[in-house]
Structures are given as C-alpha cells and as structure tokens.
Backbone and ligand atoms as CSV (ligand in chain L), in Angstrom:
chain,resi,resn,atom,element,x,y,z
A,1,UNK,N,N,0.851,-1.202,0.000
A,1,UNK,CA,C,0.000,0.000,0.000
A,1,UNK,C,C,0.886,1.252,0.000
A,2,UNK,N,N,0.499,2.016,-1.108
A,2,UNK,CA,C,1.134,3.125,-0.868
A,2,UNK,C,C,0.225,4.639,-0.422
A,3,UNK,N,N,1.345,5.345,0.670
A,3,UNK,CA,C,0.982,6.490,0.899
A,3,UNK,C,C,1.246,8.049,0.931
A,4,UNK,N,N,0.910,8.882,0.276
A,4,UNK,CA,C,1.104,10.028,-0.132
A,4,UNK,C,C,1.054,11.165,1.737
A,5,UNK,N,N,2.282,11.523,1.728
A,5,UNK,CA,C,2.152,12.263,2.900
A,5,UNK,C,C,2.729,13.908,2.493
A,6,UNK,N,N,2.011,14.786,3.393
A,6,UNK,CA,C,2.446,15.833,2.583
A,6,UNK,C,C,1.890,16.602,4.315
A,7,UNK,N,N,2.704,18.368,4.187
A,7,UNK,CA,C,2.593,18.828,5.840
A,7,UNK,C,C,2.804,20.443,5.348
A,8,UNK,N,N,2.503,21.894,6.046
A,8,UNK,CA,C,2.789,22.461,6.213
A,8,UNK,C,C,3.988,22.393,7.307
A,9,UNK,N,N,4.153,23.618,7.682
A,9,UNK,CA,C,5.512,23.840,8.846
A,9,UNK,C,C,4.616,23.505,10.179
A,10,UNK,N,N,3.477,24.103,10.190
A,10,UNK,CA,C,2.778,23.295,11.272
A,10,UNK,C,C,2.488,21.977,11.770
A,11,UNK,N,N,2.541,21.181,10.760
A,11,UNK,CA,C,2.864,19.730,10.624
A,11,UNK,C,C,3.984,19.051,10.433
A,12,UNK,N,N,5.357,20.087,10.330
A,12,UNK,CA,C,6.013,19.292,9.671
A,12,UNK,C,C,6.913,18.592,10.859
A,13,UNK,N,N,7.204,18.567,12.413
A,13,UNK,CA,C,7.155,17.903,13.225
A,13,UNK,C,C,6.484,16.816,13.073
A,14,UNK,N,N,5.228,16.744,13.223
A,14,UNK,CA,C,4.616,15.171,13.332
A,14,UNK,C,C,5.087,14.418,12.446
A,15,UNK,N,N,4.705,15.137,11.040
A,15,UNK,CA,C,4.856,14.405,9.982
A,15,UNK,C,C,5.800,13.622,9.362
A,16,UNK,N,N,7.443,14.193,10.325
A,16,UNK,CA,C,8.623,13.672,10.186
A,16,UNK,C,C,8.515,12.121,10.601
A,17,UNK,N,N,8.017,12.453,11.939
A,17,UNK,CA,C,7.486,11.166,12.740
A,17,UNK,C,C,6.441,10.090,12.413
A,18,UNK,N,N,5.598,10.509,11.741
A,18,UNK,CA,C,4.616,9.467,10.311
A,18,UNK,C,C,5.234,9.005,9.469
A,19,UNK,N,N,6.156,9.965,8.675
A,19,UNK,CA,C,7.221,8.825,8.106
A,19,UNK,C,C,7.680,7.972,8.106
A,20,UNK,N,N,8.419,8.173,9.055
A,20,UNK,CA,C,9.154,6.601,9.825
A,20,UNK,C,C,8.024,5.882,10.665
A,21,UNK,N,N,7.244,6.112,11.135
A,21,UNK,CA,C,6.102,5.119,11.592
A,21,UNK,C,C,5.997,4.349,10.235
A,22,UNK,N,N,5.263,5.104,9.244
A,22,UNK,CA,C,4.587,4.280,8.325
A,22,UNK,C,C,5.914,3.723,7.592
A,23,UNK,N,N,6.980,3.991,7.490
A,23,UNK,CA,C,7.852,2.859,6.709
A,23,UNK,C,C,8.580,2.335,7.314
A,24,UNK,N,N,8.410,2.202,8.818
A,24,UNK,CA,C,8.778,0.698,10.037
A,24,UNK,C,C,7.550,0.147,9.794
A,25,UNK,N,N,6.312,0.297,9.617
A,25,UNK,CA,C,4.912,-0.261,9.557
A,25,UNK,C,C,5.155,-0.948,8.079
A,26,UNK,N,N,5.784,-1.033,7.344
A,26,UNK,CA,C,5.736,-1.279,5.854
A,26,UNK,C,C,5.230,-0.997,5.041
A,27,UNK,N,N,4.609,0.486,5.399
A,27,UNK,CA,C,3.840,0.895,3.770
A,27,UNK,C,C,5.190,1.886,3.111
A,28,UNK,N,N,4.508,2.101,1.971
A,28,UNK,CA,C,5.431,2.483,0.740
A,28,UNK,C,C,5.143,3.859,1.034
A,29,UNK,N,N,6.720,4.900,1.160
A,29,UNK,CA,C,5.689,6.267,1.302
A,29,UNK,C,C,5.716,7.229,0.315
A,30,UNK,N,N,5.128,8.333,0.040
A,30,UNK,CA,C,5.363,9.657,-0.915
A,30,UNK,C,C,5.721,10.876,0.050
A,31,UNK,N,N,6.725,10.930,0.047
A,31,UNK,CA,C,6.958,12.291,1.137
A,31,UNK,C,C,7.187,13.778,0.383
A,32,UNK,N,N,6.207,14.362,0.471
A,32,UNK,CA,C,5.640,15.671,-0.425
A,32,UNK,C,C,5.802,16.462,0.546
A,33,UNK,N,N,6.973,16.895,1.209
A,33,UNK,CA,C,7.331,17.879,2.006
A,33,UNK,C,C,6.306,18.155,3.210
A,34,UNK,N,N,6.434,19.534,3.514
A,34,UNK,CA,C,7.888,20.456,3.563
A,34,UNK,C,C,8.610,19.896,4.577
A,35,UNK,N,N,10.016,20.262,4.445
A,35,UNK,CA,C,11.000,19.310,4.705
A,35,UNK,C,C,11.966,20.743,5.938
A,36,UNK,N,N,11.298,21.265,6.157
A,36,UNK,CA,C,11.845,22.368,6.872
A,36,UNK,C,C,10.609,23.035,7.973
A,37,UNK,N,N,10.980,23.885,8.811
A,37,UNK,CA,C,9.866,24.451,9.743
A,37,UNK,C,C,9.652,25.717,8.934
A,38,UNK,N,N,10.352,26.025,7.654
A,38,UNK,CA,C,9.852,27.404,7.477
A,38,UNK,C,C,8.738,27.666,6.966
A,39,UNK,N,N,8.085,28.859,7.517
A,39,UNK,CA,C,6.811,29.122,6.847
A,39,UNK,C,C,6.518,29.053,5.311
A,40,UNK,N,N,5.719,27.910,5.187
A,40,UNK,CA,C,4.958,27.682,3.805
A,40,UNK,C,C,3.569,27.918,3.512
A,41,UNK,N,N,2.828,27.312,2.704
A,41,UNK,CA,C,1.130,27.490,2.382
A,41,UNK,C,C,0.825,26.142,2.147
A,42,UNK,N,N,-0.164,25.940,2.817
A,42,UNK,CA,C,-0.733,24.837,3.194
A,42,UNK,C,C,-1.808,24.043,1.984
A,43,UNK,N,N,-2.150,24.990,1.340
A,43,UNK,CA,C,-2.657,24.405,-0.062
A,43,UNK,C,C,-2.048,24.116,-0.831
A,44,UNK,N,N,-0.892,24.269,-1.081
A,44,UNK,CA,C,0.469,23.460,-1.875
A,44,UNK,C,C,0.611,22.080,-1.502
A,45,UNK,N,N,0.609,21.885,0.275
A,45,UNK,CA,C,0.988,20.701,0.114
A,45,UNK,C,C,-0.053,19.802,0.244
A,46,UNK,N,N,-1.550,20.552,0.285
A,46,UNK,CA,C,-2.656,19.620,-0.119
A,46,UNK,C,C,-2.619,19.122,-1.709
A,47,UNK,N,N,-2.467,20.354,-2.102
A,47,UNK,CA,C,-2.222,19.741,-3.952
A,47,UNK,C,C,-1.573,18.546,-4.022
A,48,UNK,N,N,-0.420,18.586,-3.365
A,48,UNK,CA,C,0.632,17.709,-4.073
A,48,UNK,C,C,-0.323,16.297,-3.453
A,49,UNK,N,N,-0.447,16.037,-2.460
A,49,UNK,CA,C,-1.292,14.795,-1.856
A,49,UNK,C,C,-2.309,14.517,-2.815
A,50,UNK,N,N,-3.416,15.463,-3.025
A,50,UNK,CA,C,-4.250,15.266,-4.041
A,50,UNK,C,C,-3.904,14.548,-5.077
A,51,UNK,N,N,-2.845,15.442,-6.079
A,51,UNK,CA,C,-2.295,14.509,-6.960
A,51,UNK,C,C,-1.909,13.114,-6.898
A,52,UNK,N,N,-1.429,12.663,-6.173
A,52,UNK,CA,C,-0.749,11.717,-5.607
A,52,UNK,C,C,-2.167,10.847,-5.780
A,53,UNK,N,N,-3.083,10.929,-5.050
A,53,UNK,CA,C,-4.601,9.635,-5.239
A,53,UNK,C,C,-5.214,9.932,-6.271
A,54,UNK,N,N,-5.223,11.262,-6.596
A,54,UNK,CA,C,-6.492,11.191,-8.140
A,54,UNK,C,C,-5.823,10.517,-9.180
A,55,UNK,N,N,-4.363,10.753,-9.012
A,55,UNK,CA,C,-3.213,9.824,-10.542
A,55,UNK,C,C,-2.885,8.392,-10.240
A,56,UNK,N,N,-3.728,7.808,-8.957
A,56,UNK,CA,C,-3.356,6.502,-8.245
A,56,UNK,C,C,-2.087,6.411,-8.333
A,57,UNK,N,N,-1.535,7.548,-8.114
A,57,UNK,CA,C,0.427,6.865,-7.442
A,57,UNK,C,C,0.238,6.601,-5.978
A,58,UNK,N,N,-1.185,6.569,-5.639
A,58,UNK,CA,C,-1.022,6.201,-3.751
A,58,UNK,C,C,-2.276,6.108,-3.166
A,59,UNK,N,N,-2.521,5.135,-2.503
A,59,UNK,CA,C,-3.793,4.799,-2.659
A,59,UNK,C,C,-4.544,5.464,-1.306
A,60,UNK,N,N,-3.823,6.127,-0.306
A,60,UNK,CA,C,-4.378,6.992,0.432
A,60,UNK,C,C,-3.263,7.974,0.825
A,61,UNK,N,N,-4.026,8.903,1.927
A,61,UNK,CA,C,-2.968,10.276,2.039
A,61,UNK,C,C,-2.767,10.471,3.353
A,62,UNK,N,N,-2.024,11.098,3.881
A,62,UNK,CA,C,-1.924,11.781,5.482
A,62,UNK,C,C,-1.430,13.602,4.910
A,63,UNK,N,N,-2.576,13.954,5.524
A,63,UNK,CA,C,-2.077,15.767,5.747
A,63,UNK,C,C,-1.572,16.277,7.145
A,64,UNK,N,N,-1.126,16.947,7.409
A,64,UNK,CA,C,-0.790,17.635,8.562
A,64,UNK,C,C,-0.663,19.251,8.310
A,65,UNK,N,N,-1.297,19.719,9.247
A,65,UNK,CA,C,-0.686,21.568,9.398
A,65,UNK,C,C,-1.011,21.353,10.851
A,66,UNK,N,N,-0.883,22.675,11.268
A,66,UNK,CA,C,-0.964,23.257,12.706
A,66,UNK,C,C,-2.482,22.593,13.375
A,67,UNK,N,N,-3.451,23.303,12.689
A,67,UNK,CA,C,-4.806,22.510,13.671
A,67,UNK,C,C,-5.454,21.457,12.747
A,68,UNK,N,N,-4.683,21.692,11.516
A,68,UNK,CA,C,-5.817,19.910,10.646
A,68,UNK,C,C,-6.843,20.463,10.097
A,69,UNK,N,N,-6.966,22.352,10.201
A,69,UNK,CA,C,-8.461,22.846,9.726
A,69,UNK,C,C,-8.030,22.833,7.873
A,70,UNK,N,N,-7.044,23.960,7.937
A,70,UNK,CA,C,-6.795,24.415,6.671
A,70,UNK,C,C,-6.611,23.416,5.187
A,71,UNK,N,N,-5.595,22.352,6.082
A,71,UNK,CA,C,-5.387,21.648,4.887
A,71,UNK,C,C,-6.511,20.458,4.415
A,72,UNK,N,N,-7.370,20.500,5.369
A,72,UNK,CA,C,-8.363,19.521,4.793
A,72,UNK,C,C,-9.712,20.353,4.572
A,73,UNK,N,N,-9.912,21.720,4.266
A,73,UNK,CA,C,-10.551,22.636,4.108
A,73,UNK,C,C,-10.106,22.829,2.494
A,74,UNK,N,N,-8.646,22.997,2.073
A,74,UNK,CA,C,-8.039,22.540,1.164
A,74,UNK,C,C,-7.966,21.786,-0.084
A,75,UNK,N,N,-7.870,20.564,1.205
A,75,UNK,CA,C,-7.982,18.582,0.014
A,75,UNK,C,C,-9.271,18.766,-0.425
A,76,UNK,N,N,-10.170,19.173,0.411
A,76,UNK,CA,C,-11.804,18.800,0.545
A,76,UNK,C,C,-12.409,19.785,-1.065
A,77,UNK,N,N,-11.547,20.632,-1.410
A,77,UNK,CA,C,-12.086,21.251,-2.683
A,77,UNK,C,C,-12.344,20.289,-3.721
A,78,UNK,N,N,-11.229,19.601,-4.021
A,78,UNK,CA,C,-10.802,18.681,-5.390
A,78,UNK,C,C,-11.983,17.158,-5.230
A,79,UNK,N,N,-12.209,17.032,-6.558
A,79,UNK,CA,C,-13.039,15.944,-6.993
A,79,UNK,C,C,-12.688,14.783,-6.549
A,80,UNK,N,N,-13.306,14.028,-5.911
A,80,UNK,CA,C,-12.931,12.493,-5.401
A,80,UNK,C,C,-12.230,12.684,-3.911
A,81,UNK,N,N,-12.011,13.360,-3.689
A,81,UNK,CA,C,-11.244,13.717,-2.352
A,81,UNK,C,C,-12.223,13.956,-1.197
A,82,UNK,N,N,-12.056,12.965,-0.541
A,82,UNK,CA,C,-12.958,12.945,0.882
A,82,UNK,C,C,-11.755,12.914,2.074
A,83,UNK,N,N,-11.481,14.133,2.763
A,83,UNK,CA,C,-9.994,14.130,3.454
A,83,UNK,C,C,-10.853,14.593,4.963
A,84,UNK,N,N,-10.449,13.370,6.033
A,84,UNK,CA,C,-11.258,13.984,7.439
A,84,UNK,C,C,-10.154,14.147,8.719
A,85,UNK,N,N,-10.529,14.788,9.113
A,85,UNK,CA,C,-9.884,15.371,10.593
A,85,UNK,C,C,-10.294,14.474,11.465
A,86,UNK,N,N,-9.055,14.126,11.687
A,86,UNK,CA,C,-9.711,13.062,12.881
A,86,UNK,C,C,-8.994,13.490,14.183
A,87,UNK,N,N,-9.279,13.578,15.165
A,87,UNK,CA,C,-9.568,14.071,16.512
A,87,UNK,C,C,-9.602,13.071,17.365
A,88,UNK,N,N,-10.161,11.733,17.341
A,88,UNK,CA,C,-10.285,10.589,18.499
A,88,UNK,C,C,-10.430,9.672,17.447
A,89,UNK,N,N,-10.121,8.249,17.841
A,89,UNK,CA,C,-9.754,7.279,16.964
A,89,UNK,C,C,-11.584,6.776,16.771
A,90,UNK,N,N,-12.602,6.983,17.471
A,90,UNK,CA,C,-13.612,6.906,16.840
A,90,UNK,C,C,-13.820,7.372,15.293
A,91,UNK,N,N,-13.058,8.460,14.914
A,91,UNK,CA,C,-13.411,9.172,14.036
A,91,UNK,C,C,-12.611,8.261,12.661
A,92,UNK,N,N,-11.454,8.240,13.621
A,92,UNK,CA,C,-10.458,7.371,12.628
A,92,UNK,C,C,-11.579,6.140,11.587
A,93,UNK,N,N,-12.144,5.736,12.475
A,93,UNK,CA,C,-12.709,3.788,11.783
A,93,UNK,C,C,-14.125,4.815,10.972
A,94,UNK,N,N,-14.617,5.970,12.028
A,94,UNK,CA,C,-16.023,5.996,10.962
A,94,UNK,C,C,-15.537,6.472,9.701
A,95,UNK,N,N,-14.648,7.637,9.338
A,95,UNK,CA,C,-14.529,7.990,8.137
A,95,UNK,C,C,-13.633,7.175,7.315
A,96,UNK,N,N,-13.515,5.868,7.697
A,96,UNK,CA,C,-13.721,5.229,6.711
A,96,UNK,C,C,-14.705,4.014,6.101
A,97,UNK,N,N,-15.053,3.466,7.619
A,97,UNK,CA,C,-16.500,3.002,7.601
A,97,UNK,C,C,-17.974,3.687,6.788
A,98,UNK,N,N,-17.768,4.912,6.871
A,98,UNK,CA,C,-18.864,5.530,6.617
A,98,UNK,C,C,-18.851,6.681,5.551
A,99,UNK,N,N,-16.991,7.209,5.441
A,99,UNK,CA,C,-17.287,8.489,4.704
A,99,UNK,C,C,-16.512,7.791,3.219
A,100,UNK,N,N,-15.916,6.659,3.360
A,100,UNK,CA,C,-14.374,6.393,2.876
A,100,UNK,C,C,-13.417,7.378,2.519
A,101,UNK,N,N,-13.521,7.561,3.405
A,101,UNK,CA,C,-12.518,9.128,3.574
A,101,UNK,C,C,-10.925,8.666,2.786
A,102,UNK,N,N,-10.462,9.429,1.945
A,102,UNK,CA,C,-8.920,8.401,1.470
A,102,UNK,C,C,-8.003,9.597,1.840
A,103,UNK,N,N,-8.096,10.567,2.361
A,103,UNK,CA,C,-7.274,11.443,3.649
A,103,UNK,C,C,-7.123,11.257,4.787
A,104,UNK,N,N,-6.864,11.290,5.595
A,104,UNK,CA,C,-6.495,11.317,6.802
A,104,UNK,C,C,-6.097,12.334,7.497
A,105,UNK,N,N,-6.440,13.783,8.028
A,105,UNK,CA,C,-6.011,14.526,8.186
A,105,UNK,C,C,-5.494,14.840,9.890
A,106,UNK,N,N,-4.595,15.579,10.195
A,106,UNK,CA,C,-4.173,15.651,11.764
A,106,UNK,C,C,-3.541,16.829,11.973
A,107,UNK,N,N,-3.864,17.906,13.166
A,107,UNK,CA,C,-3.214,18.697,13.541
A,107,UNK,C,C,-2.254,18.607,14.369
A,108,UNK,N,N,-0.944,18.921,13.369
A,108,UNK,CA,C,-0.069,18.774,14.036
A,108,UNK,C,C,0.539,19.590,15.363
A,109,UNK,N,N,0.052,20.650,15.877
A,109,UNK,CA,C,0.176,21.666,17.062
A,109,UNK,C,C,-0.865,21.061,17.895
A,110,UNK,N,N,-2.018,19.683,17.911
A,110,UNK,CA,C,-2.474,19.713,18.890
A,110,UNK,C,C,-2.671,18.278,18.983
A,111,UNK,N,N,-1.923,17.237,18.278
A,111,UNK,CA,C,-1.767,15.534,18.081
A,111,UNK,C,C,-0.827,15.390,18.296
A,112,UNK,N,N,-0.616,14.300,19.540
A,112,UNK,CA,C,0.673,13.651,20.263
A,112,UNK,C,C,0.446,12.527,19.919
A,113,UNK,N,N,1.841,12.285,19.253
A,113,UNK,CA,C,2.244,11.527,18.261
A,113,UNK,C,C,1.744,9.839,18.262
A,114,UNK,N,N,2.204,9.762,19.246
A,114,UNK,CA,C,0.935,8.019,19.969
A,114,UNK,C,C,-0.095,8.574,19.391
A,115,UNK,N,N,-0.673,9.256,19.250
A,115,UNK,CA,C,-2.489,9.198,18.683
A,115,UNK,C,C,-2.300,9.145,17.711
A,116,UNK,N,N,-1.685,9.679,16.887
A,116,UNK,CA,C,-1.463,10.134,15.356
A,116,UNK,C,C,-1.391,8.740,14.711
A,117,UNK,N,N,-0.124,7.866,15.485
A,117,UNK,CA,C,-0.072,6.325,15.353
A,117,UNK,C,C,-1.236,5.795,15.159
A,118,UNK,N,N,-1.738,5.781,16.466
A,118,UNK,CA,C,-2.964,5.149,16.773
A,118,UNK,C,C,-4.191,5.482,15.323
A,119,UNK,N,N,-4.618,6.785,15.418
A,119,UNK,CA,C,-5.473,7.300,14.354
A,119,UNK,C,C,-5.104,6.463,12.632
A,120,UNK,N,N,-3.972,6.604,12.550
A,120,UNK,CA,C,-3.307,6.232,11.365
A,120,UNK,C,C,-3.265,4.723,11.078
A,121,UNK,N,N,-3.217,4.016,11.910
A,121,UNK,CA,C,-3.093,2.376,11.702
A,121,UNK,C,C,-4.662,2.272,11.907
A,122,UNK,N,N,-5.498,2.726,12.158
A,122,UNK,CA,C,-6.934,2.046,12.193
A,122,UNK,C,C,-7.732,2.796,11.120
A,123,UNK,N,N,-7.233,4.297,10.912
A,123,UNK,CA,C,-7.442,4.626,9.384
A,123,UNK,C,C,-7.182,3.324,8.109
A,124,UNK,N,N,-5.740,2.911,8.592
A,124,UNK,CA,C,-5.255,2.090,6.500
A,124,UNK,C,C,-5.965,1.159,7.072
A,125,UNK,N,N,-6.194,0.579,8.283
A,125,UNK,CA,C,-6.947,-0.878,8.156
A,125,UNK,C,C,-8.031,-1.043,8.258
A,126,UNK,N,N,-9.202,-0.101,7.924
A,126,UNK,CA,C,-10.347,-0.375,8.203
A,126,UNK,C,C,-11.100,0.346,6.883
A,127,UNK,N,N,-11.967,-1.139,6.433
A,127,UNK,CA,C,-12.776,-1.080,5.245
A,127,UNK,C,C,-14.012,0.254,4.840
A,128,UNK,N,N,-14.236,0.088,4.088
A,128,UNK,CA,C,-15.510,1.078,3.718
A,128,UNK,C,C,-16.332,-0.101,3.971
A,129,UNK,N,N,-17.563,0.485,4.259
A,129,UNK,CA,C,-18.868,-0.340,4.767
A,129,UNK,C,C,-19.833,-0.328,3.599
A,130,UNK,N,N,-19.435,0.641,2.333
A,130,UNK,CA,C,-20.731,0.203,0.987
A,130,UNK,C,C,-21.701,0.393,1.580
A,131,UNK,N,N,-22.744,-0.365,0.959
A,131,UNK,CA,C,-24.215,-0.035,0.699
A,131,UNK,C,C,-24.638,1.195,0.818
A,132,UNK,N,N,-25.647,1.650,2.228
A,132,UNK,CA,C,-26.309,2.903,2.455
A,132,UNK,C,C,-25.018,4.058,2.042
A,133,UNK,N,N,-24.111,3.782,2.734
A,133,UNK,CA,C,-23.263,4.685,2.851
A,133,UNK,C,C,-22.886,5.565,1.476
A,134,UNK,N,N,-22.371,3.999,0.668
A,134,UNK,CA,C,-21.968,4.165,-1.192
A,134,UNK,C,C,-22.733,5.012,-1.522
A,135,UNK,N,N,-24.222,5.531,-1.086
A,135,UNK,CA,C,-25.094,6.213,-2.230
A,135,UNK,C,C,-25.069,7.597,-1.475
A,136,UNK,N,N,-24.771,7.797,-0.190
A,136,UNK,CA,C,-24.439,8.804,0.261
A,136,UNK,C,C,-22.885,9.666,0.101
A,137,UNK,N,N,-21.710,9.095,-0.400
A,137,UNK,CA,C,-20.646,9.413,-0.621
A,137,UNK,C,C,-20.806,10.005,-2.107
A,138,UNK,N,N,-21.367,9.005,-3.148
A,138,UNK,CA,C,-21.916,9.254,-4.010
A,138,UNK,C,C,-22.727,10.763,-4.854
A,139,UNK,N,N,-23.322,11.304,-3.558
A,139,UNK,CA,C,-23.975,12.505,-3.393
A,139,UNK,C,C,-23.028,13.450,-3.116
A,140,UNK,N,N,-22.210,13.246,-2.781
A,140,UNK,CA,C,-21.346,14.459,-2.469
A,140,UNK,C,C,-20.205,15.011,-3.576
A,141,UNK,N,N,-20.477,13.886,-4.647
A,141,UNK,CA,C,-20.027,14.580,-6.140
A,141,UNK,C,C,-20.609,15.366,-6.450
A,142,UNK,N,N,-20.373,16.713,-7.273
A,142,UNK,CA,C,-21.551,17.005,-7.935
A,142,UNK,C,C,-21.524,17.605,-9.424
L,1,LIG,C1,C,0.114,27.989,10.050
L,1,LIG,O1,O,0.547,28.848,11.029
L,1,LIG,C2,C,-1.300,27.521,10.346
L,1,LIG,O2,O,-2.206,28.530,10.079
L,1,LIG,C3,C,-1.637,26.276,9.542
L,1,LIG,O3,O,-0.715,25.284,9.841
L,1,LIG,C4,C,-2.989,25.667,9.799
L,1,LIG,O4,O,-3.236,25.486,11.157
L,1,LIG,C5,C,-4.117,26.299,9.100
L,1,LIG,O5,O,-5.272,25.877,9.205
C-alpha cells in the first residue's frame, strides 16, 4: 500500500514522525514535504497529496498543518477527495466506515504523536462499509 504524505511547517514535526512510523509499519511512502519548519502554504501541500490519489500513485494520504483545519478545508475542494480530521480514533474507523474518507487529516500543534499512530493504523486498516453509505458518498459529487 502506498501512501502520499504531505505537511505544512505546522505539521512538519509530526509528519517527520509518520514517516518513519509508516515505513517501520511497511507501507510504501510519498513524502511531499515540507521538509523544513519554514513558513509555507498549506494548499500546496494539499495539492501535491491530491495529486498523488487522483493519478493513483497512492492509494491513500496523510495531511498535517498546525490545527488539521486548513489543509483539509483545502484537500476537501478537489473531486474524489474525501480528506477527514480526525480528533479521536472513533473518528479514525467511521470515516472510513462511513465516509471512505482516502485522507487522513491531523493537527499537528495539537496531536501527540501516539495518537497520530494510533489514528493512522486504524485509518489504513479499516474497510468502507458500501451499501447505504456508497449512495451517500456518491452525493457528495456534484
Ligand atoms: C500555520 O501557522 C497555520 O495557520 C496552519 O498550519 C494551519 O493550522 C491552518 O489551518
């Protein structure tokens, strides 16, 4: 499985640390910066993630900035892109149970790093649930 990771400077702490989680975990990664704390724009490095699943070079994403608002305020523009903030690992299993969310989003100024783990391994391993749901995800094309 591959995954497209991408961070503002607000994220780019955690995100160092998702890295190496997810490629001691064995997934394949895309590391789409930023690779520094200096101030960047946070819709850049949603783009680049975007790209990354709509061209299937990666079959899901992790964002990071400071609170997790912007950049999945961001992802959430582009077609096919269902990118959720997850906050408690409840959220983690529903949006993908329920939204098939193929983002993963996390603020990095207010996610300690065990959660981020946590959030992130029950994100890639947990299925979409189809049926009711499919025709409701469905709707949110338009
Ligand atoms: C950058 O300071 C900060 O605004 C950004 O990381 C994010 O929190 C925006 O929503």
């Amino acid at each position: 499985m591959i995954i497209s990771v991408g961070a503002d400077h607000g994220g780019f702490e955690l995100k160092k640390k998702i890295v190496s989680f997810l490629k001691n975990s064995g997934y394949e990664v895309i590391d789409n910066g930023t690779f520094s704390s200096d101030s960047v724009d946070y819709p850049d490095f949603a783009k680049l993630v975007v790209k990354d699943i709509s061209l299937k070079k990666a079959d899901f994403g992790v964002l990071v900035c400071g609170s997790g608002i912007g950049i999945s305020i961001a992802a959430n523009r582009h077609k096919g892109i269902r990118a959720a903030l997850v906050t408690r690992k409840e959220f983690a299993e529903l949006s993908r149970r329920h939204n098939n969310a193929n983002i993963i989003v996390l603020g990095g100024r207010f996610t300690p790093f065990e959660d981020a783990e946590e959030y992130i391994s029950i994100f890639l391993k947990t299925p979409f649930d189809g049926g009711r749901h499919q025709q409701r995800t469905d709707k949110i094309e338009i």
